[in-house]
C-alpha positions in Angstrom: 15.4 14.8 9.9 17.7 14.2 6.5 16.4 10.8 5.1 18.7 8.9 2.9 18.8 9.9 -0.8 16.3 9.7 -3.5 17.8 9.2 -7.1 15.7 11.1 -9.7 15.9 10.7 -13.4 14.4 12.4 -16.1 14.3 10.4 -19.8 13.5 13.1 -22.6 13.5 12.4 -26.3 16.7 14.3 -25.9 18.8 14.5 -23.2 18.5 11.8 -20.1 19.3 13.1 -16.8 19.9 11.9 -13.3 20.3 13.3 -9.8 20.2 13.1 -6.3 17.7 14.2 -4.0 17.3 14.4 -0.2 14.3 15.4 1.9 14.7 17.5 4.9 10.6 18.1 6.6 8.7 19.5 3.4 11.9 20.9 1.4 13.5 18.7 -1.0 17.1 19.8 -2.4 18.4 18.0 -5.8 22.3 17.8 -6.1 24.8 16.3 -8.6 22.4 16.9 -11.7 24.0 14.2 -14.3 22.9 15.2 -17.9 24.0 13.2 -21.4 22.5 12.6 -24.8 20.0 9.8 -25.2 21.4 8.9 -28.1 24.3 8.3 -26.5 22.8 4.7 -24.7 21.2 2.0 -26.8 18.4 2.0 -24.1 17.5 3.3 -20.3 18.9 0.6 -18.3 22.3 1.0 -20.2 22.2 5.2 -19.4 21.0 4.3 -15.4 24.6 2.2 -15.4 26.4 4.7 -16.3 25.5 7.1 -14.1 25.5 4.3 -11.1 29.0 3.7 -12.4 30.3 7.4 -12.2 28.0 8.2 -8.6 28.0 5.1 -6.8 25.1 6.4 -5.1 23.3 4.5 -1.8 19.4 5.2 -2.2 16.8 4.2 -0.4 13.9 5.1 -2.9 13.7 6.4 -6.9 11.3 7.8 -8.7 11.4 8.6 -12.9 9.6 10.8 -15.2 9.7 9.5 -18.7 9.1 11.1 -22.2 6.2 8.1 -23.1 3.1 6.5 -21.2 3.8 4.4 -18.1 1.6 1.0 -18.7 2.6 -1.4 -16.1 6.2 -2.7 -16.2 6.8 -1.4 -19.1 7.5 2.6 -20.5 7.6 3.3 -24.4 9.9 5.9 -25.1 8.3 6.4 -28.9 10.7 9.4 -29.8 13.9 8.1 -28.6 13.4 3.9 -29.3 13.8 3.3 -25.6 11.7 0.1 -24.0 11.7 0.6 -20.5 11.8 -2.9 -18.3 10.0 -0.8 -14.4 11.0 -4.5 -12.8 14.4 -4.5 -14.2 14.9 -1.4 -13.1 13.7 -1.6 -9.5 16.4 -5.2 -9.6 19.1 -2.7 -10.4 18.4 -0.6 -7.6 17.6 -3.4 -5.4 14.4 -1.8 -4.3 10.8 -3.0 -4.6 9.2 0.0 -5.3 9.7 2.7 -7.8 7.9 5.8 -8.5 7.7 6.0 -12.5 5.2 8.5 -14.4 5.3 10.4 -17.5 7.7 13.4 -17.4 4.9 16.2 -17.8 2.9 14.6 -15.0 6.6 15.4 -12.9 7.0 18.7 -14.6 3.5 19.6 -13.6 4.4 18.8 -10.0 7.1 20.9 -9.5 5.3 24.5 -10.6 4.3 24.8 -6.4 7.4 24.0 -5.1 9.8 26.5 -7.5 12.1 28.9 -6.4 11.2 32.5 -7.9 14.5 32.4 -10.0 13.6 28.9 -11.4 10.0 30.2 -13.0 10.2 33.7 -14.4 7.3 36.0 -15.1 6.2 36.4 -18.0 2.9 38.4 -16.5 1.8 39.8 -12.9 -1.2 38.9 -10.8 -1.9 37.6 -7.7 -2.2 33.9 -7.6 -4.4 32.3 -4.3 -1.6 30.1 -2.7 -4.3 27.2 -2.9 -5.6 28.1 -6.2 -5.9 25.6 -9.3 -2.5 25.6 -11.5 -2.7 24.8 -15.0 1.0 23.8 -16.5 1.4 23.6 -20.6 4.1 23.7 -22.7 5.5 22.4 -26.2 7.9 19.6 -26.5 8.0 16.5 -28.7 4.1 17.3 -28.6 2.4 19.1 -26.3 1.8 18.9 -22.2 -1.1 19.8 -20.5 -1.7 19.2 -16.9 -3.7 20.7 -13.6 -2.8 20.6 -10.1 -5.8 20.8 -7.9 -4.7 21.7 -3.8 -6.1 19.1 -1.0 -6.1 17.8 2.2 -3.5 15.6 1.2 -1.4 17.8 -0.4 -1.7 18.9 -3.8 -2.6 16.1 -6.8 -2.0 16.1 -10.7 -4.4 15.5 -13.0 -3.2 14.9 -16.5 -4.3 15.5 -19.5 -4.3 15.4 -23.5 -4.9 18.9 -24.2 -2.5 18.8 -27.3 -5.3 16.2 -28.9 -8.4 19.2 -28.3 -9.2 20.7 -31.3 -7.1 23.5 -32.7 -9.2 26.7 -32.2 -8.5 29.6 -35.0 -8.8 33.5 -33.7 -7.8 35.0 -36.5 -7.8 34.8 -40.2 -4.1 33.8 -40.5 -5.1 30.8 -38.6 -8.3 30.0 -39.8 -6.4 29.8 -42.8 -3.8 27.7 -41.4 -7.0 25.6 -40.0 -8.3 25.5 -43.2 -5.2 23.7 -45.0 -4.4 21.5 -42.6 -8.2 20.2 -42.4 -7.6 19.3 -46.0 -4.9 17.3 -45.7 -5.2 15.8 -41.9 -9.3 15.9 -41.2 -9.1 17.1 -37.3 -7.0 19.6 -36.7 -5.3 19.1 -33.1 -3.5 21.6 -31.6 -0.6 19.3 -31.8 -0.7 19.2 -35.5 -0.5 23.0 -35.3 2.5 22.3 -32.9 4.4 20.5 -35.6 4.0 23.3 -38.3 4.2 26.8 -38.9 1.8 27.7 -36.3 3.1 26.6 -33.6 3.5 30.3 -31.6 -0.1 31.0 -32.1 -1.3 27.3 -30.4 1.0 27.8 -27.6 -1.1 30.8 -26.5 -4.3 29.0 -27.2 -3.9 26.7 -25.4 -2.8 27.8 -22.5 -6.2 30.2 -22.7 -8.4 27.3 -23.2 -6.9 25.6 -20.1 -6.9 28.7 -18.0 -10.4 29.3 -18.8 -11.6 25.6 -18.1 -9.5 24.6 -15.1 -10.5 28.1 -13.3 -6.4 28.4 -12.3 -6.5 30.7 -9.8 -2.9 29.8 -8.7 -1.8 30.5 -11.9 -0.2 29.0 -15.1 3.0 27.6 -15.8 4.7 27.6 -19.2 7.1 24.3 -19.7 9.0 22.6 -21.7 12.5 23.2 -23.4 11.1 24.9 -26.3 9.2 27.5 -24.5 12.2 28.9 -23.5 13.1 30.0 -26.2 9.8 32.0 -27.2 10.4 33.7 -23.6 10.8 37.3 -25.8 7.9 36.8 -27.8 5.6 35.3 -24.7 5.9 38.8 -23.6 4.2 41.2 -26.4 1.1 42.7 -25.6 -0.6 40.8 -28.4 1.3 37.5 -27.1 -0.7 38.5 -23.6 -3.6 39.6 -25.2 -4.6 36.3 -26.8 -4.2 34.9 -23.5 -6.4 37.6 -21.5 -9.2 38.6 -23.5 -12.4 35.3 -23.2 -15.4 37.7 -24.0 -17.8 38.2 -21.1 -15.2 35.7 -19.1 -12.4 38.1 -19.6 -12.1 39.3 -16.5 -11.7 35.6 -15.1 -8.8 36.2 -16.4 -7.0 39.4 -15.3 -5.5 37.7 -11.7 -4.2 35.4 -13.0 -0.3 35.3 -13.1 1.8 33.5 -15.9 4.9 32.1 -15.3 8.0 30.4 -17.5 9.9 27.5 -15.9 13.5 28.3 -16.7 14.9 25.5 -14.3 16.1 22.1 -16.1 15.8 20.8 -12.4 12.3 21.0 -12.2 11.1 17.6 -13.3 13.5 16.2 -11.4 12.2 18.5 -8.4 8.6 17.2 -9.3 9.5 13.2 -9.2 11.1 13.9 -6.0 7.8 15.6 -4.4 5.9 12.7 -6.3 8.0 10.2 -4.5 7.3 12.0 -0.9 3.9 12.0 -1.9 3.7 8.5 -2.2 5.4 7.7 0.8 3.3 10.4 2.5 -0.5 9.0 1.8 -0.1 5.9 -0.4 -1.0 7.5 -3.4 -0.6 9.8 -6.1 
């Protein structure tokens, strides 16, 4: 049965985008993707209006992943200068309940549910279909989240792997390491983010959470930026620093990596995360 629609939104530092999504059993479908500057709205509310005014959608639920932490009522929006007003928002849209989580946590939740065409490879292995997925990527800072398979269905747990401590493989980067200890004292892998070595922390990090979260389903690379390291992703020494954890190395091997390519997918993931609240109360 076709329930009514969903409307999705997505609230970068960037770009601010908005859709439509309908659930049909366990597929969901996201149509009429509307996608604008944020700098183009002096705050959420005023972007939501607009694309109510050009859609003139009917909706009988909404769910939002936003670029900041979710504390109540209220969403930060540090990199754009956006205060979100959650009961405002739900007034709007005449509804009295709203999904609304930080726009990793909805990236994260659409890695399962992804079309082939929508996350490329980037290397082969055989993922277990209920198998631990780690999702990472480099944005604003950096993402880090794990989906963990249950009863229920599958659940998110977040995380702030950009904060762990940035760990040097090689003498370019304990070098790098080095300079920035001087200047910063803990050296994050988000501090490496921001400067010059920001290829080598991607593939770091998505080692060290590989390694920890056991991700036998596989890992998703995200984010906007990723995309465009696709090319160099795929070298062997790119791969190498991913594979190769000393006597755990061959943890490792099976396990498949994959590049979301699809600007639909965190719209994709609020819309499971809505049916997943609506399905057992909870996310």
């Amino acid at each position: 049965m076709v329930q009514d629609a969903i409307l999705v939104g997505d609230a970068g530092g960037t770009n601010v985008r908005f859709a439509l999504a309908r659930t049909e059993g366990e597929k969901v479908g996201v149509t009429g993707l509307w996608k604008r500057p944020g700098a183009d709205y002096p705050s959420f509310e005023d972007a939501l209006d607009a694309f109510l005014g050009e859609a003139t959608p009917k909706v009988s639920g909404a769910a939002f992943g936003f670029a900041g932490v979710v504390a109540g009522d209220s969403v930060e929006l540090l990199n754009r200068g956006w205060t979100v007003d959650l009961a405002a928002v739900r007034s709007r849209l005449g509804l009295g309940r709203i999904v609304a989580v930080n726009d990793f946590f909805a990236m994260a939740r659409s890695a399962p549910e992804l079309a082939p065409d929508q996350a490329r490879p980037i290397a082969s292995g055989e993922a277990e279909p209920q198998g631990a997925i780690a999702v990472g990527g480099p944005g604003t800072g950096f993402g880090i989240a794990v989906l963990r398979w249950s009863p229920q269905g599958w659940i998110v747990v977040g995380g702030e792997g950009g904060h762990q401590a940035f760990s040097p493989q090689n003498e370019i980067e304990w070098k790098l390491a080095e300079r920035l200890r001087n200047t910063v004292g803990y050296v994050s892998n988000e501090d490496v983010a921001a400067g010059i070595g920001f290829e080598a922390t991607l593939a770091a990090l998505n080692a060290v959470m590989a390694l920890v979260a056991n991700t036998t389903g596989g890992v998703y690379i995200a984010g906007g930026v990723a995309l465009h390291l696709e090319p160099w992703l795929k070298e062997r020494d790119a791969l190498d620093r991913f594979y190769q954890r000393g006597v755990r190395s061959g943890l490792m091997q099976p396990i498949p990596i994959r590049l979301i390519a699809s600007e639909l997918a965190p719209l994709m993931g609020v819309a499971h995360l809505w049916c997943d609240e609506q399905a057992r109360g909870w996310l």
